[in-house]
C-alpha angles and dihedrals in degrees: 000000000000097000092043090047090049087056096047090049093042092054089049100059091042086060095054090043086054094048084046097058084050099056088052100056092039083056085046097054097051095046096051109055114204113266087237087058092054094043086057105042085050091055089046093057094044092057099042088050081039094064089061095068113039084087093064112077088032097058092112084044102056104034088062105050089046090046082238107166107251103232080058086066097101091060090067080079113024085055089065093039095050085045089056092044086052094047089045090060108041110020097033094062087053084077084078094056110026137067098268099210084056093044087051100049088045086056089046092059106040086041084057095050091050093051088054089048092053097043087050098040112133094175133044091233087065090033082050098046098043095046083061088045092060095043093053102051090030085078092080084101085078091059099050099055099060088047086059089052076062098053107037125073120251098251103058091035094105098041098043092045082045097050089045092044087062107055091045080058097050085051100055089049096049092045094090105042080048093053095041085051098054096047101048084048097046113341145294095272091063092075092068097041084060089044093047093052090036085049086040091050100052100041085056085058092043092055087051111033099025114101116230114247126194109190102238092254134036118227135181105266074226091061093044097058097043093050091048095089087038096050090037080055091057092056104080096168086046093057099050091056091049093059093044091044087047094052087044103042087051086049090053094040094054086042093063101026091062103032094088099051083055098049089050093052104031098028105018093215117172117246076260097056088042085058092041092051081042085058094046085054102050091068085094088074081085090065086071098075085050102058092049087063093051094048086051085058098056088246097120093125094049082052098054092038087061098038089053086049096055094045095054088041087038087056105047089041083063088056090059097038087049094049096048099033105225104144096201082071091058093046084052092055100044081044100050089030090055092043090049097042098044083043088056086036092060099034091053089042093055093048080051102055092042096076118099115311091230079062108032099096103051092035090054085042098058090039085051090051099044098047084045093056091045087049089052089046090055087050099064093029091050095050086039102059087036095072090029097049109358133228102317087063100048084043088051093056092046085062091053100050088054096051086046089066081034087065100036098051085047089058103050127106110287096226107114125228122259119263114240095199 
């Protein structure tokens, strides 16, 4: 009876140990996507942020073959970028809500059919409508990366959002001398007729590779919009590095915005030689995986601490560069002010993506708005003072901007933030 009662016990508790290991490495599975899948869903975000930018360098291009007025230029691109802010509002806080993997493929499809729409356009109303198509639905990259923060353990969360951060980066740089590339070789609709059967290819791998995912509770699309700004209150880490991400986004997108008028008058560069100085500037990218590292190591204070350092030193480096005119000066700065700002960029995401999962979705929705507003407003202030005051004071408020997160890192709380590895 013993011995029959011992075996019994003894098979029993192999069995649980059994259901046990499978439970592990069921755990173990979920938390550790495939390599293949990352690879994909990174894809799948660089080419959605990439669609914002082809207009860009083809706005001549493409206002004249559409008899768009030319003072209306400006609209090729706001028109995209209104569309995003809108998207990142009102479609982005549905991940909270709504099965992701759904959401996702809605945003691929509409995203396609606005690309069509834009490679087929004969008129600038349909150009116009389906650039803000595209934008809209384009920001279901913002719903993918905190997808990834689901599926990802902890401990390589830093370093894996970094990795694929900077690829998404590499990609928005190299969207415009892409863009400017195809259409000199064929025309400017040929680059989005690549982007719609790039877009196409790798939504036929999501719907088949990309694991379902149903928030743990469902909640009125009504309701999710109204508790955004409450929850967003409540983060009070989450604010700070919205504020610093937004000083430091407006700072990178006058930069930029700017650089190239600079480089024609002070420098008179081609359009060439202005993508080939746009290039030099996207090694900073490599900055991205580095900063993941540093946020694994509960070091995310330290980071921004140094990223806010080399802005303020990058941009004051420009007035100088600009004033003496040696060019190598002004490569140094869009190099060093691209590695600080993505490194900033990745430490404040990850902080981001680390609030509760019920949240995640609306409180990186209204971080993402708000960075992107203060990006587009870079982008006027910075053109205005230029031909109002020149570089030196463009450059001046970048410096401020930088010693404003500088401030601001100096007078947090001193308690450090705990390592993840």
């Amino acid at each position: 009876m013993n011995n029959s009662s011992n075996l019994s016990t003894d098979i029993s508790a192999r069995s649980g140990c059994d259901r046990l290991d499978e439970n592990v490495r069921g755990f173990e599975q979920d938390a550790a996507p495939s390599p293949f899948l990352l690879v994909v869903v990174g894809l799948s975000i660089s080419l959605f942020a990439s669609n914002l930018y082809y207009a860009q360098p083809l706005l001549t291009t493409i206002t004249s073959d559409l008899h768009l007025a030319p003072s209306w230029a400006g609209s090729i691109v706001s028109a995209g970028q209104v569309g995003y802010a809108l998207g990142l509002l009102m479609l982005v806080p549905m991940a909270d809500s709504v099965e992701n993997k759904r959401l996702v493929l809605i945003c691929w499809f509409f995203t396609l059919i606005g690309l069509i729409g834009l490679a087929t356009a004969q008129s600038a109303a349909v150009f116009l409508f389906s650039a803000a198509v595209v934008g809209f639905f384009s920001s279901g990259a913002q719903i993918l990366l905190p997808y990834l923060s689901h599926i990802i353990p902890e401990l390589r969360r830093g370093r894996v959002i970094g990795a694929i951060m900077a690829g998404v980066l590499t990609s928005v740089m190299l969207a415009r001398p892409f863009a400017l590339f195809v259409a000199s070789a064929f025309d400017w609709r040929a680059v989005y007729y690549l982007s719609g059967v790039a877009t196409f290819s790798a939504g036929a791998v999501l719907w088949r590779t990309m694991p379902a995912r149903m928030p743990n509770r469902r909640i009125r699309y009504r309701e999710t919009l109204l508790s955004m700004c409450k929850l967003f209150r409540n983060e009070a880490e989450v604010k700070r590095r919205t504020v610093y991400q937004a000083l430091l986004f407006a700072s990178f997108t006058m930069f930029w915005t700017v650089s190239p008028i600079v480089l024609t008058e002070h420098f008179a560069f081609s359009q060439t030689q202005i993508g080939l100085f746009a290039l030099a500037g996207a090694g900073g990218v490599f900055a991205a995986p580095l900063a993941g590292r540093v946020s694994d190591r509960g070091s995310t204070r330290a980071g921004t601490t140094v990223a806010s350092l080399l802005v303020v030193a990058s941009f004051s480096l420009s007035i100088w560069s600009v004033e003496t005119g040696i060019l190598l000066a002004l490569v140094s700065a869009a190099v060093v002010i691209d590695a600080s700002i993505q490194t900033a960029q990745v430490l404040s995401r990850i902080v981001v993506l680390e609030v509760n999962s019920k949240i995640r979705g609306r409180i990186n929705a209204l971080y993402m708005t708000i960075v992107y507003l203060s990006g587009a407003a870079g982008s006027i202030l910075g053109v205005s003072l230029y031909f109002s005051f020149g570089w030196t004071a463009v450059a001046i408020l970048g410096v401020v901007a930088g010693l404003g997160v500088l401030v601001g890192v100096m007078t947090e709380s001193s308690r450090p933030r705990p390592a993840l590895s």
